[in-house]
C-alpha positions in Angstrom: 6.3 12.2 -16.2 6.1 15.7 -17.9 7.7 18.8 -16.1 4.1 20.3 -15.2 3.4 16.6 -13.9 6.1 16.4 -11.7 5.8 19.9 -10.1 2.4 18.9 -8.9 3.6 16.0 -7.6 5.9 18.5 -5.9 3.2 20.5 -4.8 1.2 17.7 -3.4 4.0 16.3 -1.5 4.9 19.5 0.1 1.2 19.7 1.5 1.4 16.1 2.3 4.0 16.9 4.8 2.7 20.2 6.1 -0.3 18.8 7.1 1.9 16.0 8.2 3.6 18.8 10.4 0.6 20.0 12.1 -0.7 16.6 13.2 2.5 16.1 14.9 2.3 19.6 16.6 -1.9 18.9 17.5 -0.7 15.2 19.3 2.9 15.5 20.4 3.2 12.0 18.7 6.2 12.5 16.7 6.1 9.4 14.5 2.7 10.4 12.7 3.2 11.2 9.0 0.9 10.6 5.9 1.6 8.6 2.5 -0.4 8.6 -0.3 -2.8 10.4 1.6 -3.3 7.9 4.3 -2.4 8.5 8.2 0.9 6.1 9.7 2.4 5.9 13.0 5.7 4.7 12.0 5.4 2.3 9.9 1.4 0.5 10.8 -1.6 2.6 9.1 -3.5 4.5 11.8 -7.3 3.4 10.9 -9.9 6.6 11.1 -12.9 5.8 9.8 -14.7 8.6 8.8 -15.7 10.1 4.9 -14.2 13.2 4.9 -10.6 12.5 6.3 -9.7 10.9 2.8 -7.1 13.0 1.4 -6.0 13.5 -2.0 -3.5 16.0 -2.1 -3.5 16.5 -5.5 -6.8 18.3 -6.4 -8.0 19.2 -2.8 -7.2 22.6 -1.8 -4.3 23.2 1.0 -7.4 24.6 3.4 -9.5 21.2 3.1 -6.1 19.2 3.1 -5.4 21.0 6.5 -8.9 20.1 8.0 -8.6 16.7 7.2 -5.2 16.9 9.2 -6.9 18.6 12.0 -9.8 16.0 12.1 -7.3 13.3 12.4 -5.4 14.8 15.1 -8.6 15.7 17.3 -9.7 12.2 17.0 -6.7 10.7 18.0 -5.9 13.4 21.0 -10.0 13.0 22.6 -10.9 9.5 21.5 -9.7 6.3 23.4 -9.3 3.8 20.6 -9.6 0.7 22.8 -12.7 1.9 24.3 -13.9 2.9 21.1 -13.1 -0.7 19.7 -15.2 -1.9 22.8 -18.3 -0.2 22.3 -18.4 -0.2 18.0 -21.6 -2.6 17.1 -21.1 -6.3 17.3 -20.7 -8.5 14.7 -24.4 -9.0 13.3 -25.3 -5.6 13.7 -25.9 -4.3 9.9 -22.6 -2.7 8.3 -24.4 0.7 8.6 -24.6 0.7 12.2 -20.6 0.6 11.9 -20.6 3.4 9.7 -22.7 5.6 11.2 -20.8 5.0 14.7 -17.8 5.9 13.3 -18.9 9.1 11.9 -20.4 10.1 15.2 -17.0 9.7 17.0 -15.0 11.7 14.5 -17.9 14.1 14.8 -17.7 14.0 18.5 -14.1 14.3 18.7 -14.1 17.6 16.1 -16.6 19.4 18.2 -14.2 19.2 21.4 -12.0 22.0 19.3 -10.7 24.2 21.7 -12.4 27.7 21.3 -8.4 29.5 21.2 -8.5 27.9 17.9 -11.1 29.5 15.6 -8.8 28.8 12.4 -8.9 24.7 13.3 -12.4 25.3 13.9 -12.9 27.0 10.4 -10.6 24.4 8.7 -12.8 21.8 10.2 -15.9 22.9 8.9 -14.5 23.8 5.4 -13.4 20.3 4.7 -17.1 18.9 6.0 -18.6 20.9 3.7 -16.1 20.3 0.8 -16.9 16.8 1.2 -20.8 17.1 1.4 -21.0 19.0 -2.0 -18.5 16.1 -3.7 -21.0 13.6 -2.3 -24.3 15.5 -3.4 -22.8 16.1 -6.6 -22.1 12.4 -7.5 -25.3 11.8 -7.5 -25.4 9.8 -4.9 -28.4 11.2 -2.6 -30.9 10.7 -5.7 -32.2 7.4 -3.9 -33.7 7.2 -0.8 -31.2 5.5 1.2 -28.7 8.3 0.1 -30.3 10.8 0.8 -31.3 9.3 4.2 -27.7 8.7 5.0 -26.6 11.9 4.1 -29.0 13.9 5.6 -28.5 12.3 8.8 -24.8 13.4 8.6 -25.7 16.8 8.2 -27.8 16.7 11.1 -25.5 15.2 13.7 -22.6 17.3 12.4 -25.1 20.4 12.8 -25.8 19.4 16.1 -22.4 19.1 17.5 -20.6 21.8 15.6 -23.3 24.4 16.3 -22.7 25.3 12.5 -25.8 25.4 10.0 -25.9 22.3 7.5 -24.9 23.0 4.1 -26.7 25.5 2.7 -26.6 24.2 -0.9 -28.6 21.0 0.2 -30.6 22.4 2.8 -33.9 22.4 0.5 -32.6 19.4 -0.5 -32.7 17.5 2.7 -35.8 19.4 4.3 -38.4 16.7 3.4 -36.2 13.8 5.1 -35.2 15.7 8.0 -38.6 16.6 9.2 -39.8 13.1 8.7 -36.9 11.5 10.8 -36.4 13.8 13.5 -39.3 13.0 15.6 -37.5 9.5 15.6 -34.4 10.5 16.2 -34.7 13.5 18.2 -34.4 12.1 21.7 -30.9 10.4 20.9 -29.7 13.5 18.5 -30.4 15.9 22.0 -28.6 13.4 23.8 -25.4 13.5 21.8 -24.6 17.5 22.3 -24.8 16.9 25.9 -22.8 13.9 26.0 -20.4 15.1 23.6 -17.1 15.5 26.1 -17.6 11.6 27.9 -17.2 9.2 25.4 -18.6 6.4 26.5 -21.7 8.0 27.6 -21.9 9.3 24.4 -21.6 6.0 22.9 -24.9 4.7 24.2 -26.9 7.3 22.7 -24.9 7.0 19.1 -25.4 3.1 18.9 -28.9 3.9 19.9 -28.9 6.8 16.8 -27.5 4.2 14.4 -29.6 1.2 15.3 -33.0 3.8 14.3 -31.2 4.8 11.0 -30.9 0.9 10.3 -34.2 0.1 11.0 -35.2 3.0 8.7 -33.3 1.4 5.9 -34.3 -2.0 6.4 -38.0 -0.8 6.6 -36.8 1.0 3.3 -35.6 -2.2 1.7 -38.8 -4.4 2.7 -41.0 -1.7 1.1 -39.3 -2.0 -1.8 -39.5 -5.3 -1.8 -43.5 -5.6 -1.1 -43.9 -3.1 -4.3 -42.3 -5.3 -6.0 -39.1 -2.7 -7.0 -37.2 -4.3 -9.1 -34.7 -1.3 -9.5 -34.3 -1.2 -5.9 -32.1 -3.7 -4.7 -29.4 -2.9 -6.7 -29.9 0.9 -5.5 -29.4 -0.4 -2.1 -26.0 -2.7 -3.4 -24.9 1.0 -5.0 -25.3 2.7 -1.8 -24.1 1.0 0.2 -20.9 0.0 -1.8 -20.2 3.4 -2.2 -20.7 4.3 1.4 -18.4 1.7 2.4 -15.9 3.3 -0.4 -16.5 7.0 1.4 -15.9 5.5 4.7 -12.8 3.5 4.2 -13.7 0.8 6.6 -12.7 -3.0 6.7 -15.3 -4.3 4.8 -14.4 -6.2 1.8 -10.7 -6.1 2.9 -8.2 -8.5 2.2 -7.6 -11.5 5.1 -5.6 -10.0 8.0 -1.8 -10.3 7.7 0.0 -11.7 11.1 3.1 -9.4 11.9 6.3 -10.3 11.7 7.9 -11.5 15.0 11.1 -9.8 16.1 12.7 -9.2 18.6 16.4 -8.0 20.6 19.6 -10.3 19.8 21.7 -9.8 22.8 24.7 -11.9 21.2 24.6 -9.3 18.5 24.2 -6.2 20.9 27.0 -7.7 23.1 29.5 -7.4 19.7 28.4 -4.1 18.8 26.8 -5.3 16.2 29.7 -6.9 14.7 27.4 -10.0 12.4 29.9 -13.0 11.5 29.7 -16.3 9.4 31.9 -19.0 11.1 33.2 -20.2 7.6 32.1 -18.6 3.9 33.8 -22.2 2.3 30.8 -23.6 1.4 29.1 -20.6 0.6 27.8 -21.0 -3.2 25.9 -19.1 -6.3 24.7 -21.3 -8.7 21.8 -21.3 -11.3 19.6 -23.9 -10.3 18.6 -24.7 -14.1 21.8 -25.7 -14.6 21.6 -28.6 -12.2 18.0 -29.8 -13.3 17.8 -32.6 -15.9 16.7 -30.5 -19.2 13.0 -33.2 -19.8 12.5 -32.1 -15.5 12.8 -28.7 -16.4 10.6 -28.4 -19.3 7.8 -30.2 -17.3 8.0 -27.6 -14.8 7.5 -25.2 -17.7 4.4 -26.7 -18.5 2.9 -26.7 -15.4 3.5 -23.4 -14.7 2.3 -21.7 -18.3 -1.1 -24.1 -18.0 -1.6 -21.9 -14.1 -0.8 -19.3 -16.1 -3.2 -19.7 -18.9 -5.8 -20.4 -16.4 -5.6 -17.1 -14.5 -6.0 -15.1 -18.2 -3.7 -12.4 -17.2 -3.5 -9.5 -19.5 0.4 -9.2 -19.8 0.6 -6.3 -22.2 -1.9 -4.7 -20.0 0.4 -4.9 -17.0 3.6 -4.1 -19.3 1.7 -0.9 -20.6 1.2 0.0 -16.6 4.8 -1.0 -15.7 6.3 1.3 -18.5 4.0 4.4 -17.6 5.4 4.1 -13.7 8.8 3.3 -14.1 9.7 5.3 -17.9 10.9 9.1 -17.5 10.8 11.4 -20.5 14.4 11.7 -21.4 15.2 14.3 -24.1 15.2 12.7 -27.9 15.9 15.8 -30.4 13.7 18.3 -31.2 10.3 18.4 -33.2 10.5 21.0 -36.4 7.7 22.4 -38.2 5.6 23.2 -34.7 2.9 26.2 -34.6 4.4 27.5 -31.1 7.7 26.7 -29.1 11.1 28.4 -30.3 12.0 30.0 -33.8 13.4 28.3 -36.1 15.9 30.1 -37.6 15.9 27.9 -41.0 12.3 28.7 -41.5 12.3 32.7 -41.7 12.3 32.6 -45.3 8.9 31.4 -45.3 7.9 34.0 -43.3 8.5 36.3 -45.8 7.3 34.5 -48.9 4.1 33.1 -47.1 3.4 35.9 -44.0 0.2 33.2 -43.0 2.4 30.9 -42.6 2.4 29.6 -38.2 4.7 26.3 -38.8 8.0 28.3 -37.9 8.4 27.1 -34.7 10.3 23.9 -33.0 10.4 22.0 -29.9 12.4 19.6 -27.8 11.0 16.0 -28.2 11.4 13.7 -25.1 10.9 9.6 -25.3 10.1 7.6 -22.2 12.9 5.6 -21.3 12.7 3.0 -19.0 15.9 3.6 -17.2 15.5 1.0 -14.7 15.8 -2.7 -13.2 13.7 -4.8 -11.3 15.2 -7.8 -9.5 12.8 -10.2 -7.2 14.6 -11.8 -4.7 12.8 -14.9 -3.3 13.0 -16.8 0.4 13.8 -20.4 -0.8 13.5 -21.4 3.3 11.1 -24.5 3.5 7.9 -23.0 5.0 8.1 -21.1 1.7 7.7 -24.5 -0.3 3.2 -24.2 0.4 3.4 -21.4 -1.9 5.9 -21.5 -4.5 3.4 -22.3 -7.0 1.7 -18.6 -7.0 4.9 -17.2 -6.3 6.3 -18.5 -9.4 3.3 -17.6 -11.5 3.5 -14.0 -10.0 7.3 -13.4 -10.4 7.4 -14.9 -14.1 4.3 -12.5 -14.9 5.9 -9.6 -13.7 9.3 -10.6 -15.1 7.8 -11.0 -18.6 5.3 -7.8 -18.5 9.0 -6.4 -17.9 10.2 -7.3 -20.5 7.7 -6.1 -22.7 8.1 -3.0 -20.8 11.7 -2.5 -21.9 13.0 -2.8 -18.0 16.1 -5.2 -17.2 14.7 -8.1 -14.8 16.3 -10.4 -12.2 15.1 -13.3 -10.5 17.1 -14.5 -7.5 16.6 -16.7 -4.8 18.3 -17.8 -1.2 18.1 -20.8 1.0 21.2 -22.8 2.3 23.0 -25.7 1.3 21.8 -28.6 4.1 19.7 -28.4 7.1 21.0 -27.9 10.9 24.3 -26.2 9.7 25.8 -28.8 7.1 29.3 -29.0 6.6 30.0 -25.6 8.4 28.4 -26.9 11.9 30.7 -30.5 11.6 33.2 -27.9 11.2 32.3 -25.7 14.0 32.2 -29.0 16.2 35.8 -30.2 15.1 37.1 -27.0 16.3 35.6 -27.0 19.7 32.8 -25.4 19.3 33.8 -21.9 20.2 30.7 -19.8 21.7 29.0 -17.8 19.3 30.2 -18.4 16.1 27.8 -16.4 14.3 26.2 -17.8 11.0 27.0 -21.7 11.3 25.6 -23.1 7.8 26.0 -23.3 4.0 24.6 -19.7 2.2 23.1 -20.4 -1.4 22.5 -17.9 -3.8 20.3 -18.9 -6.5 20.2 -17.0 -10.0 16.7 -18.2 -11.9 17.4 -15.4 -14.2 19.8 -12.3 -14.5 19.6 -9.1 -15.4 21.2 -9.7 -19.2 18.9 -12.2 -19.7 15.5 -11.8 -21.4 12.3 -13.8 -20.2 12.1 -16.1 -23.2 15.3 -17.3 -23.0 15.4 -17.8 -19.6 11.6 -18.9 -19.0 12.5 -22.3 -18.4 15.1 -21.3 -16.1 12.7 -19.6 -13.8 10.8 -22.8 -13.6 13.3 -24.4 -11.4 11.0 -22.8 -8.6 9.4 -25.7 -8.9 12.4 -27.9 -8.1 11.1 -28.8 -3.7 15.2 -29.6 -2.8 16.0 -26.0 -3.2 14.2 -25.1 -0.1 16.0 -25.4 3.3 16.9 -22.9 5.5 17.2 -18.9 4.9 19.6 -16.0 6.1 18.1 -13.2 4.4 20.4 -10.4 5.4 23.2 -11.6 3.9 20.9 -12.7 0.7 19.5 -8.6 0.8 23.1 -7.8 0.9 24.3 -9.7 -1.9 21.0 -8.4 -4.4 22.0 -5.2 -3.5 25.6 -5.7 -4.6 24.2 -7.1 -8.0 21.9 -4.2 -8.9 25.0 -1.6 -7.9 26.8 -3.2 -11.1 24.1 -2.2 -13.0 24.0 1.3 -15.1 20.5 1.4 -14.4 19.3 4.8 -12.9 16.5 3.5 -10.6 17.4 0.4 -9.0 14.4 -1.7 -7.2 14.7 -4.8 -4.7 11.6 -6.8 -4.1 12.1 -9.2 -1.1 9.6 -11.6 -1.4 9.4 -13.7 2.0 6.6 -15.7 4.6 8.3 -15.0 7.6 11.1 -13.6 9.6 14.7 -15.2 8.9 15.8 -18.9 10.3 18.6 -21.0 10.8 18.2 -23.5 13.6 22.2 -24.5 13.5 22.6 -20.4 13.9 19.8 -20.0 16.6 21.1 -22.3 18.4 24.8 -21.4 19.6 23.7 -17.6 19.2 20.3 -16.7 20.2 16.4 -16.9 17.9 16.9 -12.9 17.4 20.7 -13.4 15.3 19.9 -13.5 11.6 16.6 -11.3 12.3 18.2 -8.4 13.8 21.6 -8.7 11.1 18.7 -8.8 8.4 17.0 -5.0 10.4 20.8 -3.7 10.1 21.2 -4.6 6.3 18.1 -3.2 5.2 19.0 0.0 7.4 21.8 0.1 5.9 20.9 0.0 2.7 17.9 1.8 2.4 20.4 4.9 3.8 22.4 4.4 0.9 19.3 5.4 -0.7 21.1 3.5 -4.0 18.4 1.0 -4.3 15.0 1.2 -3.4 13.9 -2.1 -0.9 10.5 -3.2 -1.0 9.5 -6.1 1.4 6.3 -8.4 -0.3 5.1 -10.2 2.7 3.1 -13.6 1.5 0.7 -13.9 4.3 2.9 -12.0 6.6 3.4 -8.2 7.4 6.8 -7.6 7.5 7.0 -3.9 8.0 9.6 -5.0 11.5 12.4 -5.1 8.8 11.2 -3.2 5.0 9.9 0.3 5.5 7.9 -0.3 2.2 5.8 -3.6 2.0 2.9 -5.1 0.9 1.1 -8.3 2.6 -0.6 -10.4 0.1 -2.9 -13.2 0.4 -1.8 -16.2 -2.0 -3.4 -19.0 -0.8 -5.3 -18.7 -4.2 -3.4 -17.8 -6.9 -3.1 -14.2 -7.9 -5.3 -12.3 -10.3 -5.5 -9.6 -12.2 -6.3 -6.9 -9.5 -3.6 -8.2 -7.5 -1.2 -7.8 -10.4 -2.7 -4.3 -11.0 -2.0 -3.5 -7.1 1.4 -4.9 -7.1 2.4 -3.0 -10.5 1.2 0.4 -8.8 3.0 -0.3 -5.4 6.3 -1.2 -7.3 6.2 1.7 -9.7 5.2 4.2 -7.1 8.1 7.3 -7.0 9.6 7.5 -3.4 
């Protein structure tokens, strides 16, 4: 990332958290903060469904960026979110009649603007109208169902704001409105009036968006009759592209469960103090080591024909990988340029040859990748249903790494037997003492290390495959010991990615301690570690949101195996600068 690059990621960081700032100040609600332009409440997305609260606080202007903040905040301070979920259109209604009720609400909810606030007010209408001149000028109203939708946005945000509709698309929009108004007119009244009682308001805006529905399905079956070919896909366009403006939950991946957690009171009671009865039988290993050599290289097999299957661009991915995790380091200077500093050497030439510009050098930079990657993986039993993507997904990235020029590990964790192993016959020979604290056999497993490259160690990463490797998993003591390895490492940046189904288990441990042990001792090591700000944790939950324990995480659906886009998504979320 060049200097000028990086100070406007600066820039758009430090208007990130000012309009951060003034949500908090507009709702009292002290956890709200934005990343990468989207609202959170700690660490779960607050969903507001409406065009123009999409921030990008890159090229939007600080004025817009603030009345996208102030938008937010109203709709969270006047709307009542479970009501709101009660009354949205059911489930066959068309996914316009969602749309449209959601932009009615936000609507509703900026027109309550106190009038001591004429700035808010001012902000509010600046970033309406910023966003109605970026969707006229896609394009996007040429068709009829654009233009329908748009102009009915205009009008309801005209009727509830008191403000005149953009005047750059008022001729524009003339022809529609006076067609639909005598339609719409008797619900449009009704929402002014309504406008401080939600769910009276409601009615009449469900009403408002079942018309505009029937408009466009009249629209569509027109089309249709006069046999317009072209139309159809108009309609797909629009109505992608709406869907895009709107941000709604269309065309989203399969809801992620969240993580279950909860309060260890064995762990509270010892201030927090986590133990392991015995660390005897603890072991590291590499699990290639122990797999017959023929074994191993039919695991190889199987997992480059998946591979082949999926046609994953790897260069593509190692090309993305470099551009996110390579900073320009400085790599001697470039002679013979037509602007930068004089060159000393080359003043001679300016007297022989006075036309002569090439007198001038400047510093060159490289990108160096000065990082490394290491992908730690639950090896607990449930984890077993999906190794097979999550070995294709880990042995992509760790090769596109490679290609990259970025130092990769691959580790895993599980224990060495089930129901506590040699350390619960011990526990019972001593008298079973009450709460022990860990009661079973850690394993740490190396598939590949950080010195190692991925051809050399591609078969080793195959002994995913290998089903008597997953037990039983302690993951705090696992996210401990990754961090430990990547602190040896000379590496600049250092990244973790946990990848885990579920919250951690023991059943020896739960037992003579309580089911909350190991999961609050993992929420202490992450803590820990993330304050150490040394190494950069990133939680990858595989059907499971696990933002209880990883600040930064990523739900992902691999009950078919990944593809492309989801590599592209998981390159971006792993390169992203924190």
């Amino acid at each position: 990332m060049m200097p000028a690059e990086r100070q406007a990621a600066r820039r758009a960081e430090q208007r990130q958290n000012l309009c951060a700032a003034a949500v908090r100040a507009l709702t009292g609600d002290a956890e709200l903060h934005y990343r990468a332009g989207r609202l959170f409440r700690g660490l779960r997305p607050v969903h507001l469904h409406a065009p123009h609260l999409r921030m990008d606080a890159q090229p939007d202007d600080l004025r817009s960026l603030r009345g996208a903040a102030d938008g937010a905040a109203l709709r969270l301070t006047h709307s009542d979110a479970k009501l709101h979920a009660s009354l949205c259109p059911a489930e066959p209604a068309e996914p316009v009649e969602r749309l449209l009720f959601e932009l009615f609400e936000q609507l509703r909810c900026e027109a309550l603007v106190p009038a001591s606030m004429p700035g808010l007010a001012q902000n509010l209408r600046h970033r309406f109208e910023t966003w109605s001149r970026a969707f006229y000028r896609t394009g996007w109203t040429d068709g009829h169902l654009g233009i329908l939708l748009y102009t009915v946005a205009q009008i309801v945000w005209s009727r509830l704001s008191g403000w005149p509709v953009l005047e750059e698309t008022e001729g524009l929009i003339e022809a529609t409105r006076a067609a639909i108004t005598p339609t719409l007119g008797v619900p449009l009244a009704a929402l002014r009036r309504h406008r401080t009682e939600q769910g009276e308001f409601a009615i009449h805006a469900l009403e408002l968006a079942r018309l505009v529905s029937q408009m466009m399905r009249d629209a569509r079956a027109q089309s249709v009759e006069g046999e317009d070919e072209q139309a159809p896909e108009d309609d797909e366009a629009v109505r992608s592209m709406f869907a895009l403006w709107f941000d709604t939950d269309e065309g989203e991946q399969v809801d992620m469960g969240l993580a279950a957690t909860g309060d260890s009171r064995v762990l509270r009671d010892a201030e927090h103090r986590y133990l392991a009865y015995t660390t005897r039988y603890d072991r590291e290993f590499m699990p290639g080591s122990r797999i017959r050599s023929e074994l191993l290289t039919e695991y190889r097999d199987q997992l480059d024909k998946r591979i082949a299957a999926q046609r994953i661009n790897v260069p593509r991915l190692a090309y993305a990988l470099k551009a996110a995790l390579a900073v320009p380091q400085r790599d001697g200077w470039s002679f013979g340029e037509e602007h930068g500093r004089i060159d000393g050497r080359r003043l001679a030439q300016l007297v022989s040859s006075p036309a002569e510009r090439r007198l001038f050098l400047l510093e060159r930079y490289k990108p160096l990748a000065d990082c490394v990657v290491s992908f730690l993986i639950d090896c607990s039993g449930s984890m077993r249903t999906y190794i097979e993507p999550v070995a294709l997904l880990v042995d992509v990235l760790t090769r596109a790494l490679d290609q990259a020029g970025v130092a990769s590990e691959v580790l895993g964790f599980s224990t060495g037997a089930w129901n506590g192993g040699r350390a619960r016959q011990d526990w019972l020979a001593g008298g079973r003492p009450s709460h022990p604290g860990r009661l079973n056999e850690v394993a740490h497993l190396v598939f590949k290390d950080a010195a190692t490259s991925w051809r050399r160690a591609r078969a080793d990463i195959a002994a995913l495959f290998k089903a008597d490797l997953f037990r039983e998993g302690v993951d705090g003591e696992a996210v401990d010991w990754a961090c430990t390895r990547l602190r040896t490492r000379a590496e600049a940046r250092r990244i973790l990615v946990v990848i885990s189904d579920g919250s951690p288990m023991d059943s020896a441990t739960a037992q003579v301690n309580d089911t909350y042990y190991l999961d609050n001792h993992l929420k202490q090591v992450v803590e820990r570690n993330e304050a150490a700000r040394d190494v950069e944790l990133l939680g990858l939950g595989v059907g499971l949101d696990l933002s209880p324990y990883y600040r930064r995480c990523l739900a992902v659906d691999l009950s078919t195996p990944p593809d492309m886009p989801l590599f592209t998504e998981l390159v971006g979320w792993i390169g992203a600068r924190r």
